[in-house]
C-alpha positions as a Python dict, from the first residue, in 0.01 Angstrom:
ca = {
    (1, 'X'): (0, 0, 0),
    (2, 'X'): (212, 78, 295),
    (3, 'X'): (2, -93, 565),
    (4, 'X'): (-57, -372, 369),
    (5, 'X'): (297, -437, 282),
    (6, 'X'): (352, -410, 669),
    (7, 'X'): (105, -684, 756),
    (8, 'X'): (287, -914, 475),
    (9, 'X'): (579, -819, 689),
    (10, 'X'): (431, -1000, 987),
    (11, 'X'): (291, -1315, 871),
    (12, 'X'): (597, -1567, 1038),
    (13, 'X'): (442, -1325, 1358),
    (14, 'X'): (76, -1429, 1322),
    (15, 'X'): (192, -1782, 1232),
    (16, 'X'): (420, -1828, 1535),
    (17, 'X'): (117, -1680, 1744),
    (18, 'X'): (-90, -1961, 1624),
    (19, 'X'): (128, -2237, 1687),
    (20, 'X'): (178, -2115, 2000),
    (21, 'X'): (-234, -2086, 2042),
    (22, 'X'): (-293, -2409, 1902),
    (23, 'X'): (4, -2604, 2189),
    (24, 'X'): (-195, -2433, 2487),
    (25, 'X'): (-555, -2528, 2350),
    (26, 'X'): (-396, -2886, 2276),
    (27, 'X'): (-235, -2902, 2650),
    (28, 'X'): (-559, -2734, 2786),
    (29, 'X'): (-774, -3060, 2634),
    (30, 'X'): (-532, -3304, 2733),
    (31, 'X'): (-525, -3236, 3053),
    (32, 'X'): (-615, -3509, 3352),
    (33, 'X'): (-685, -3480, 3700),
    (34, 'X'): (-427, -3423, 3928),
    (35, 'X'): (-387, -3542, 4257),
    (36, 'X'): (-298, -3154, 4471),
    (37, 'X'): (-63, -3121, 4780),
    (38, 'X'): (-293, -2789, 4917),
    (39, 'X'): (-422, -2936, 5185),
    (40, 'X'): (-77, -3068, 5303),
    (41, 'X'): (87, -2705, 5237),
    (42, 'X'): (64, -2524, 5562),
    (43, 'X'): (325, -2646, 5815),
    (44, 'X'): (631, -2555, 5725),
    (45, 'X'): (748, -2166, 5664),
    (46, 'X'): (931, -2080, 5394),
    (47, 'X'): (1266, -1919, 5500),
    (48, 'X'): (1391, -1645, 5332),
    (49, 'X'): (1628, -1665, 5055),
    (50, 'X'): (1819, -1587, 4762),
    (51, 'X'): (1605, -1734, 4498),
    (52, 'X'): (1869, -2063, 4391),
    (53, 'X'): (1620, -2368, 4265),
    (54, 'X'): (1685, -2717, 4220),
    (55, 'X'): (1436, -2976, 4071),
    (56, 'X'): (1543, -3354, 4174),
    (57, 'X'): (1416, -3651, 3972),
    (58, 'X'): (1073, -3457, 3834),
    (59, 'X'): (822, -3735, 3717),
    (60, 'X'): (504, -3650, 3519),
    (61, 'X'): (363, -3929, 3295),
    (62, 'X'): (401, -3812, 2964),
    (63, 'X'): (634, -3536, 3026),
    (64, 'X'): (946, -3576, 3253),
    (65, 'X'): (1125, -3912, 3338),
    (66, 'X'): (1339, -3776, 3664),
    (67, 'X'): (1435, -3434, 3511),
    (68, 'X'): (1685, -3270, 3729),
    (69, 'X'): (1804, -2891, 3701),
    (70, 'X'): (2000, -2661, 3935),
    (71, 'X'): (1969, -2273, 3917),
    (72, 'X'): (2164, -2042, 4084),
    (73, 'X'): (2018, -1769, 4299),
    (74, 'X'): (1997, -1487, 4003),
    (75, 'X'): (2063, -1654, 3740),
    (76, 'X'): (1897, -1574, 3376),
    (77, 'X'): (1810, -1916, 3243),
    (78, 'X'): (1651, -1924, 2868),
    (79, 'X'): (1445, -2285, 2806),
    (80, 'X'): (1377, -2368, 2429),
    (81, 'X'): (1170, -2600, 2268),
    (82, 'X'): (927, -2715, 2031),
    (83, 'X'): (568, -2679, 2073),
    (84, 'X'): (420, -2915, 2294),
    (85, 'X'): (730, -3067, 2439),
    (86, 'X'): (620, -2892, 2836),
    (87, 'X'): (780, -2590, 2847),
    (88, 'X'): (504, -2399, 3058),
    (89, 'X'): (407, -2733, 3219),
    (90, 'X'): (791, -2718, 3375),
    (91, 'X'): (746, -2361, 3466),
    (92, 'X'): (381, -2467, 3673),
    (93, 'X'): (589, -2773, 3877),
    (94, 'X'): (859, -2523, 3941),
    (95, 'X'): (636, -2226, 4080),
    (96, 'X'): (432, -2554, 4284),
    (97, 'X'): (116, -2481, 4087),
    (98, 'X'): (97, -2807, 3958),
    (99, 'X'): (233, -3144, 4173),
    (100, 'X'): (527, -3402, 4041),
    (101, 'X'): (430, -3753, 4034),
    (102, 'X'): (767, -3805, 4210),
    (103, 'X'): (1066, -3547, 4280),
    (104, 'X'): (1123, -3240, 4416),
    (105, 'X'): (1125, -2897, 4387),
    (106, 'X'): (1326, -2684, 4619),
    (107, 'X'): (1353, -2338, 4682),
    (108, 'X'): (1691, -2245, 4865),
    (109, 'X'): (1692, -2551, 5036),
    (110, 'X'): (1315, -2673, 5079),
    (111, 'X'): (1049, -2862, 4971),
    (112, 'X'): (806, -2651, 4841),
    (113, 'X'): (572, -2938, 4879),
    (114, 'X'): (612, -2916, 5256),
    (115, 'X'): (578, -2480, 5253),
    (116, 'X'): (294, -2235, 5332),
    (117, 'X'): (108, -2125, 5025),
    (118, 'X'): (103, -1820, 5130),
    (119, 'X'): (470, -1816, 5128),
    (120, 'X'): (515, -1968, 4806),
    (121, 'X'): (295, -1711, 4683),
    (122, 'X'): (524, -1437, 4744),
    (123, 'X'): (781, -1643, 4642),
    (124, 'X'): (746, -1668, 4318),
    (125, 'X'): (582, -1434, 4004),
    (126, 'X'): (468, -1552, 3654),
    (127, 'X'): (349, -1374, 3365),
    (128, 'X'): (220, -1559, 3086),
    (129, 'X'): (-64, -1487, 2806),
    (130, 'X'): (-246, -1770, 3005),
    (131, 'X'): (-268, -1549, 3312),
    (132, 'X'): (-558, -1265, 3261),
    (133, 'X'): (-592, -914, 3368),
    (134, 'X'): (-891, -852, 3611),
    (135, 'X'): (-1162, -689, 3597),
    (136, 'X'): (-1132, -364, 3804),
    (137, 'X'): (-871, -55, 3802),
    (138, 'X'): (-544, -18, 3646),
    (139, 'X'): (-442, 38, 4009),
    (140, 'X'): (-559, -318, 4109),
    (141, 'X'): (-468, -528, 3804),
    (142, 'X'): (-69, -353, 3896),
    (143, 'X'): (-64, -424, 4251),
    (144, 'X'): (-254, -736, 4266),
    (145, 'X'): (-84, -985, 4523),
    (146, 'X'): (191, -737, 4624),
    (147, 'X'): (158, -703, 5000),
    (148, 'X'): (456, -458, 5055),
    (149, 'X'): (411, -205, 4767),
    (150, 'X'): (441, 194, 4785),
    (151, 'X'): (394, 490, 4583),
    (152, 'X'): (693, 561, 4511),
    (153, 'X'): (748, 152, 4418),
    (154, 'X'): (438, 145, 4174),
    (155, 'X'): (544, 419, 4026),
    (156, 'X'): (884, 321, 3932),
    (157, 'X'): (750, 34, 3801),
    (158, 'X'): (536, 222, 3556),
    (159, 'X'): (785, 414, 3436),
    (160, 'X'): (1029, 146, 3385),
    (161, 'X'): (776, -51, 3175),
    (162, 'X'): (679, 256, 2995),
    (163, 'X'): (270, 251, 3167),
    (164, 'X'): (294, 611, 3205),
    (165, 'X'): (181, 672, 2875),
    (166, 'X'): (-131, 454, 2886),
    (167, 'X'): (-209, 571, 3254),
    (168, 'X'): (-240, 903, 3056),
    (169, 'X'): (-448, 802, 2785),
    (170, 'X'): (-741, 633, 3009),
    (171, 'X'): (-967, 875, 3123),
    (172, 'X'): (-923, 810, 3482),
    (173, 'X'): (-581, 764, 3482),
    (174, 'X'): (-442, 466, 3681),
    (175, 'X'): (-802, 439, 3839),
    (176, 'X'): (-935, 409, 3555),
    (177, 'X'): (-1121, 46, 3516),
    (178, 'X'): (-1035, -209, 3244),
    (179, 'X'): (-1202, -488, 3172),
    (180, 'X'): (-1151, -848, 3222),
    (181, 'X'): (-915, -995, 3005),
    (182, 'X'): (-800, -627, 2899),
    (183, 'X'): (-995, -609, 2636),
    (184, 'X'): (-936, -258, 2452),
    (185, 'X'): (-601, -231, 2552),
    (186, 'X'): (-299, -314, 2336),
    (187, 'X'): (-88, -692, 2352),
    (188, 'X'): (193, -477, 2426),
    (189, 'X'): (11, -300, 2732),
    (190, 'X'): (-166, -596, 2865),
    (191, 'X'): (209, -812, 2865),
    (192, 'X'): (380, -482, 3056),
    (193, 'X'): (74, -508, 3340),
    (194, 'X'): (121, -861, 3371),
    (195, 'X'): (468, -752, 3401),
    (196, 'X'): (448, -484, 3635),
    (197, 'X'): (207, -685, 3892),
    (198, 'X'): (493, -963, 3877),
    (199, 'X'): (731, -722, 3952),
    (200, 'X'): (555, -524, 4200),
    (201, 'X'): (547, -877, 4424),
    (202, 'X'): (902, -892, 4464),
    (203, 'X'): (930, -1236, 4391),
    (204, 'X'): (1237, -1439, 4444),
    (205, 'X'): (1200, -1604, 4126),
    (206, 'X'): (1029, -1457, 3834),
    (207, 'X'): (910, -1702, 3543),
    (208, 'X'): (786, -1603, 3216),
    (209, 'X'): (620, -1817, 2958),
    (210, 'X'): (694, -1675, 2645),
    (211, 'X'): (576, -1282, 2770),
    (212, 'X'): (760, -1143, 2468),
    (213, 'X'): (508, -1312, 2243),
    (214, 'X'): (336, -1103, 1950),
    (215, 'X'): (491, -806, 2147),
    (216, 'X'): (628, -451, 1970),
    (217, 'X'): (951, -312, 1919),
    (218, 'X'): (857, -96, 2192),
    (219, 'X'): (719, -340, 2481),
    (220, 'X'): (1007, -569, 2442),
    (221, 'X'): (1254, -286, 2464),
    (222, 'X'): (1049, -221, 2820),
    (223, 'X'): (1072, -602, 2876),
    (224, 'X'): (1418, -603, 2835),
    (225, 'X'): (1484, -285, 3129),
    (226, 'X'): (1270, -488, 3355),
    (227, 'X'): (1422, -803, 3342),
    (228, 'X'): (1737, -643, 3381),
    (229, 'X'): (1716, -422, 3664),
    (230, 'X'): (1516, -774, 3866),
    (231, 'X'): (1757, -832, 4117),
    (232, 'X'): (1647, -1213, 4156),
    (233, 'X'): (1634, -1524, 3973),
    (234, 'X'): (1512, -1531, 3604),
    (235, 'X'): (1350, -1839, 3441),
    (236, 'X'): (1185, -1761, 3069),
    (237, 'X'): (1072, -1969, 2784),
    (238, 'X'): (1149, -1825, 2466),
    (239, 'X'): (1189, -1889, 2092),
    (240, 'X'): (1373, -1579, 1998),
    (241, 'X'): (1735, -1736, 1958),
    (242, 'X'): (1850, -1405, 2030),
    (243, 'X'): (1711, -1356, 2338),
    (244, 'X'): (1802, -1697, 2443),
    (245, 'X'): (2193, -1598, 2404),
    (246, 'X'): (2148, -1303, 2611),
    (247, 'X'): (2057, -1542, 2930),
    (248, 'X'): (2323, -1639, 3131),
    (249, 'X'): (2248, -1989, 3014),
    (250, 'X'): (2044, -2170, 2774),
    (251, 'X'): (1866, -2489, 2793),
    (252, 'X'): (1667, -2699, 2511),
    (253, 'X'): (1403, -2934, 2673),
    (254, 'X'): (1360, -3250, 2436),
    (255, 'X'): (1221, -3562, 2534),
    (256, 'X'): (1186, -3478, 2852),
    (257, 'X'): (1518, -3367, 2926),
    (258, 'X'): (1692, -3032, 2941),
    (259, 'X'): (2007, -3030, 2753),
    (260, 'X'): (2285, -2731, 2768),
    (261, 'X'): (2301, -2502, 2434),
    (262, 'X'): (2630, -2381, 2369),
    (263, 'X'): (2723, -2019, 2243),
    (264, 'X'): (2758, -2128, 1886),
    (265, 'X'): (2455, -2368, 1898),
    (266, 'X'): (2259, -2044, 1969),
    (267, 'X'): (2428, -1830, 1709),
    (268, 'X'): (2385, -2090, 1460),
    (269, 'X'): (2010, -2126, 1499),
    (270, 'X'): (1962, -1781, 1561),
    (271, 'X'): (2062, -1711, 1171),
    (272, 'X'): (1913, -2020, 1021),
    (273, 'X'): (1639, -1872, 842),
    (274, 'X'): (1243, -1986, 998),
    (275, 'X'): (1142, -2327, 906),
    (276, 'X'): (748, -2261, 867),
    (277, 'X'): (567, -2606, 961),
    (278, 'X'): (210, -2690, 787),
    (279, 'X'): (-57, -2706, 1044),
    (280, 'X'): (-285, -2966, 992),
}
């Protein structure tokens, strides 16, 4: 009965997954055309930085009503919220994959409306369940869009996210191919690739939707090391309360707004007992 007892023992997981399943098909179907900058991007370089981001008067029908946000160059910021409220929406304007209506988004000083995409690029890393592995070699799907990796780097990386293990198990080792999407590989490996590639980049600013999603004991302990030895800034969306008071600061978005949580706000919620919603 022991397995069985387990899986009753991870029900509020599978829900949670669901919810979280049924918000991106939702914002996936909703979505409209929007008008992109890429052809503008190009002109200006992006100078080098510390990573410090500051988002003035952010309008997107629907969404934001001139949201405004500063983050300090490596700074862990935590953003809550309920389901559907444009969490990972905020994350896309920030990293300038998707285009305000109106405002601004600037990286240590600029517009990244105005900056090479190249540069932006290399600027800044995201890992989300959204974002697939590739089809291709362990070695690819790890170094993927990093132009100034090593050895010695990749390596450290897999042994800080624990990938030495699975390297070992494939037949190949880390040339050995995987498919697309990752299929055959655990959630827990496929988050720590997503993870490592991000890493491996060097970004100035690493974002991460909800990575620690429907992960192990095991791959969030290896989340954890990661996020901690990144020397720049930190954005991640999370529901786990008790991540969210490990951040340097922690922000609720709510109609539209972002709005500080305090240190007792998060210890409160964090031992409320789960609330499980009907989904219709």
């Amino acid at each position: 009965m022991a397995p069985r007892l387990q899986d009753l023992g991870r029900v509020y997981e599978y829900w949670n997954g669901a919810l979280i399943a049924r918000e991106k098909l939702s914002q996936m179907l909703g979505l409209k055309p929007v008008r992109r900058r890429m052809a503008e991007r190009g002109s200006v370089r992006l100078e080098p930085g510390p990573g410090r981001i500051e988002l003035d008067g952010l309008m997107l029908s629907g969404l934001f009503d001139g949201l405004t946000l500063k983050v300090d160059a490596g700074e862990r910021l935590a953003i809550l919220g309920a389901n559907g409220v444009g969490k990972s929406t905020l994350l896309r304007l920030i990293a300038g994959l998707l285009d305000p209506e109106d405002g601004q988004v600037q990286l240590d000083g600029q517009d990244i409306a105005d900056c090479r995409w190249d540069d932006l690029r290399q600027a800044f890393a995201m890992v989300s369940p959204d974002l697939p592995l590739l089809r291709g070699t362990l070695r690819l799907n790890l170094t993927y869009g990093a132009k100034d990796w090593t050895q010695e780097k990749l390596e450290r990386v897999i042994e800080n996210l624990s990938l030495d293990a699975l390297a070992a198990r494939l037949p190949a080792g880390i040339e050995s191919r995987i498919s697309e999407m990752g299929s055959g590989l655990s959630t827990g490996e496929r988050a720590r690739i997503a993870l490592a590639r991000a890493l491996l980049s060097q970004p100035r600013v690493l974002l991460l939707d909800e990575a620690e999603a429907n992960l192990d004991a095991a791959s969030r302990r290896a989340l954890d090391r990661a996020i901690a030895g990144f020397s720049g800034t930190v954005i991640f969306i999370t529901h786990d309360m008790a991540r969210a008071a490990g951040a340097d600061r922690a922000l609720r978005l709510e109609a539209g707004q972002l709005n500080e949580l305090s240190a007792e706000e998060l210890e409160a919620e964090n031992t409320a007992p789960p609330t499980l919603q009907v989904v219709r």
